[in-house]
Phi, psi and omega in degrees: 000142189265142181288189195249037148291334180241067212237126178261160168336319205266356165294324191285329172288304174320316173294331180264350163285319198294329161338306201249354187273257146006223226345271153038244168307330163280327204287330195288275161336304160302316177291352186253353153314289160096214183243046185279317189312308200308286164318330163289310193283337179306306195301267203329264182349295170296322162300323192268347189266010146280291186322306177316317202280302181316312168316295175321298196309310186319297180314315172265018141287353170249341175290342184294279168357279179300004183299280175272341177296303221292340178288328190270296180319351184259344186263308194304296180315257143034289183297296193286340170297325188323286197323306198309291165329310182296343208265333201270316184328328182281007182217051174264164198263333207211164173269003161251008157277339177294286229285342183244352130331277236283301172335297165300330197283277156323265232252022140271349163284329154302302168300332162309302176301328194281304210281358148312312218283296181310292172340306191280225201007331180270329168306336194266323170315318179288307154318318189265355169273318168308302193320279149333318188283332180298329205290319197293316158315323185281308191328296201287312186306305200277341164317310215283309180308296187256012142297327178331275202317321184275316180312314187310328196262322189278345204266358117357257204303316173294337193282315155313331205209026166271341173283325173306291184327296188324318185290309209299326194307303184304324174308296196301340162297314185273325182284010178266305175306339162300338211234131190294164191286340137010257167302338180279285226290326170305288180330292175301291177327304187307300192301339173274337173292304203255154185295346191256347178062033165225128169291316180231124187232175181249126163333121158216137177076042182087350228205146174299151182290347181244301162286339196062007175301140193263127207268135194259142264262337180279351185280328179305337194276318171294319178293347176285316202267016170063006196270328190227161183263138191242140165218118182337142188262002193279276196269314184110004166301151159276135199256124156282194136254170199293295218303301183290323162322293182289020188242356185251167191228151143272000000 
């Protein structure tokens, strides 16, 4: 391959058009993407942090639960000391034996009443978690229908224009390699300032293809004449003429 010192301008301007020209046609390709990758990746990212949340509640709807099992095993208990305490109270001998029954007798009823409290309390903790958990499922549901709907629509796109892309990867690899590292690095740069991603435009109407700033007529003449690589003083894109631009194909 010869290297590309001995490359004269306007091979070397031909070459960075055809650059920019593939750079292009994928910028194209992406603007018809939109901001479906981004949004596809926002929807997972937002599924999965509902999913997290959902998992929590659940735990601590079964931790409530077990909760409450372990207060009803404790009313059971409680209720069979009861029996027991009413059963003995009727064959007690002395009044300090009445007196420490009636005692066990209270104060298995205070465990009973307490541990009602909880249970009605925990119950109620429990309706307001089911509750959340349901709003967090519609959440994950309606997330989900419109992670589809949007994968449905990029994968679509990809599916139109992944053989295009694939060719454009390949052009732009090799049309890269035409160009001294220099000139690329100019290039690439320029194309990293701006939202249109465009580095080498062509005159039109007089005026650069990128700022629209008005180019003045003796630059024009210099710009025809290929002997040097030209760049706006306005935006700093490098400037072609129509004639040679429309003279590179991909």
């Amino acid at each position: 391959m010869p290297t590309v010192k001995d490359y004269s301008v306007e091979e070397k301007l031909k070459a960075l058009i055809r650059v920019q020209k593939i750079e292009s046609k994928l910028d194209q390709i992406q603007i018809l993407k939109g901001e479906l990758p981004m949004e596809v990746k926002d929807l997972e990212d937002e599924i999965e942090g509902l999913n997290a949340r959902k998992h929590r509640i659940e735990e601590e709807i079964n931790g409530i639960q077990e909760f409450i099992e372990s207060k009803k095993e404790i009313i059971k208990e409680s209720q069979a000391l009861l029996k027991k305490y009413e059963k003995q109270a009727e064959n007690v001998k002395n009044n300090r034996e009445f007196e420490a029954i009636n005692k066990e007798i209270e104060m298995q009823g205070l465990e009973i009443k307490l541990a009602e409290k909880h249970i009605k309390d925990a119950n109620e903790e429990l309706i307001e978690k089911s509750e959340v958990l349901e709003k967090a499922k519609k959440a994950i549901g309606n997330k989900e229908k419109n992670l589809e709907h949007k994968k449905g629509e990029l994968d679509k796109i990809i599916v139109d224009t992944e053989k295009e892309e694939n060719q454009l990867k390949s052009q732009v690899a090799g049309a890269r390699e035409a160009v001294e590292d220099r000139l690329l690095a100019s290039f690439d740069r320029i194309r990293n300032s701006y939202r249109n991603g465009l580095s080498v435009v062509p005159i039109e109407r007089e005026s650069c293809g990128g700022c629209f700033n008005t180019i003045p007529p003796q630059r024009q003449s210099e710009i025809r004449q290929r002997k040097k690589i030209i760049v706006c003083e306005n935006c700093g894109r490098i400037l072609v003429d129509a004639d040679l631009n429309d003279s590179v194909d991909l």
